[in-house]
N, C-alpha and C positions, 0 to 999 in steps of 0.2 A: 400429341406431344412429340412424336415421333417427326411428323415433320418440324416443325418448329425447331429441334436438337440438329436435322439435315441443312433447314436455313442459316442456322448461329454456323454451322461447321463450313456451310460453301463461303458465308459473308466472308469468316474469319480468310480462310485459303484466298480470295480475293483483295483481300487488306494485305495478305503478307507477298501478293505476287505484286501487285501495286507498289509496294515499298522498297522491293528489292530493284538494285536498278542496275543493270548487267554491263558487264563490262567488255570491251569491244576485242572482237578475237586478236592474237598477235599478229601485226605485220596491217594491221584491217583500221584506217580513218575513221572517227565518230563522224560520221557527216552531217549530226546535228550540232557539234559545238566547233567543227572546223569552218562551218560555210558562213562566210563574210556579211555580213549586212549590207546591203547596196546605197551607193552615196547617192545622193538627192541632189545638186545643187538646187534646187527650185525651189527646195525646202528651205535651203542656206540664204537665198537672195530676196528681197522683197520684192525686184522686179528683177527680170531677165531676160533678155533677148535672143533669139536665133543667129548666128552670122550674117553679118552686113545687113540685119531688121532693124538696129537699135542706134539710139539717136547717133550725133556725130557728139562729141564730147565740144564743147565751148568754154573755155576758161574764164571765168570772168576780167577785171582786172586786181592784180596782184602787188603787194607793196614787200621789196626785200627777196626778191628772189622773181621767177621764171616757171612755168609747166607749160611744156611745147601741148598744142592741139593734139598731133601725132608724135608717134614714134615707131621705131622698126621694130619692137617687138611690146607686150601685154605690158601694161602696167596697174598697178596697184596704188589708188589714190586714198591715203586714210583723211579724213577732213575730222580736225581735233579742235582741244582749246584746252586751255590753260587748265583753267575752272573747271575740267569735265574728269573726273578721278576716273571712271571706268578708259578715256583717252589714253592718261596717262599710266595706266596701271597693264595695258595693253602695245604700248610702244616698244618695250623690249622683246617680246613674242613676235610680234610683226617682223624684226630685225631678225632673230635666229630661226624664223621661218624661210625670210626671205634667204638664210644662209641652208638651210635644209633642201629646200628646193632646189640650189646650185646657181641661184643668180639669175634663173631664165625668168626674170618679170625684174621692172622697175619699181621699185616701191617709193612713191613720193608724199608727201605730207602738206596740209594746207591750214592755215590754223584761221579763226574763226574771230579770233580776240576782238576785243573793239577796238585797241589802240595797241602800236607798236610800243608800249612803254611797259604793258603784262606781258605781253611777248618776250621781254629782252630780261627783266626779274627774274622771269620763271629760268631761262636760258644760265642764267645767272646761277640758281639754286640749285640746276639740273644739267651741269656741263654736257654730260651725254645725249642731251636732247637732240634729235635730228637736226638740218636745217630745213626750214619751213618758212615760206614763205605766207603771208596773211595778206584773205582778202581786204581790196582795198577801198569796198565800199560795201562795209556790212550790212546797210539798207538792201541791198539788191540781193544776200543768201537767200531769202527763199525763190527768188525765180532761178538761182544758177541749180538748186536741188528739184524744182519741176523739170528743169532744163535736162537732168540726168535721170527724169521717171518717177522721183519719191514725191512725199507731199510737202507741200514749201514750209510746214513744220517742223520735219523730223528733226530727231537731235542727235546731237553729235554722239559719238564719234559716228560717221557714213565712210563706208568701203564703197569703191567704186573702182569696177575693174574695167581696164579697158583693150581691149586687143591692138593688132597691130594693123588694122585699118583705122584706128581713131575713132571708134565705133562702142558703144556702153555696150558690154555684154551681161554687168550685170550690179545691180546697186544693193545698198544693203544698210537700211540705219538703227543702228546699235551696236554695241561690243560683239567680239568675236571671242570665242570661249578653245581650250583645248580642243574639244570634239569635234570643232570645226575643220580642224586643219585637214582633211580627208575631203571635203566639200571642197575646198579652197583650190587642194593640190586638183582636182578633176577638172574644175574651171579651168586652171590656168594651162591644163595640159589638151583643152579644148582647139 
């Protein structure tokens, strides 16, 4: 019995040391709840590239606007549509992003629609809408989305960043969420 009253008494003193949870001396960092999580982009992109390893970006052809090959500095291509409510529900975050970050990336838009006539309605319903240009030959999306690494399925919305040698650093299809923008800012500061 004796033992058995020493195990209940050490158990107990081991529950109550267990529970207390000590507070960190003054002037002295928790350097368990200050140290940062490390951002992944690899985990953010579904493909990614090295410097100058990733394809050359190819624009397909475009109806209503322009996307140079190149540019002097990163850009950010979101490919949307009308139809696609995670696109749309996402377009204003990509804009106070791209103002968060100070403007150092282009952010361009490409829509996906099948006819300039959803295009110009939605445009219509949603004055704030970017301008965005629509591929102009829908048949051909999935080889311009092989063409930048994905699979000629994915759906919209696809991020595609591209540095300033004209180079995919790095593709991405699906919505971009809050927690991303830590992922995003490391890309583009690449």
């Amino acid at each position: 019995m004796d033992r058995l009253s020493a195990l209940i008494v050490a158990l107990a003193a081991l529950v109550a040391c267990e529970s207390k949870k000590e507070e960190p001396l003054p002037g002295r960092a928790d350097v368990g709840k200050s140290a940062k999580k490390a951002v992944d982009t690899a985990a953010f992109c579904d493909v990614q590239f090295d410097a100058g390893k990733g394809p050359k970006l190819k624009v397909p052809k475009l109806v209503g606007g322009t996307l140079a090959e190149s540019a002097p500095t990163w850009r950010w291509i979101n490919i949307w549509a009308t139809w696609c409510k995670p696109c749309v529900e996402e377009m204003p975050r990509l804009a106070k992003w791209r103002e968060k970050l100070g403007g150092k990336f282009e952010l361009a838009f490409v829509s996906v629609d099948e006819n300039e006539a959803d295009l110009e309605a939605f445009r219509k319903e949603n004055p704030g809408t970017p301008a965005s240009p629509r591929l102009a030959e829908p048949a051909k999306q999935a080889d311009w989305y092989v063409s930048l690494g994905l699979d000629g399925g994915a759906p919209v919305p696809i991020h595609v960043f591209v540095d300033a040698t004209g180079r995919v650093r790095c593709a991405r299809a699906g919505g971009v969420r809050e927690q991303d923008f830590a992922a995003i800012e490391k890309l583009l500061g690449q």
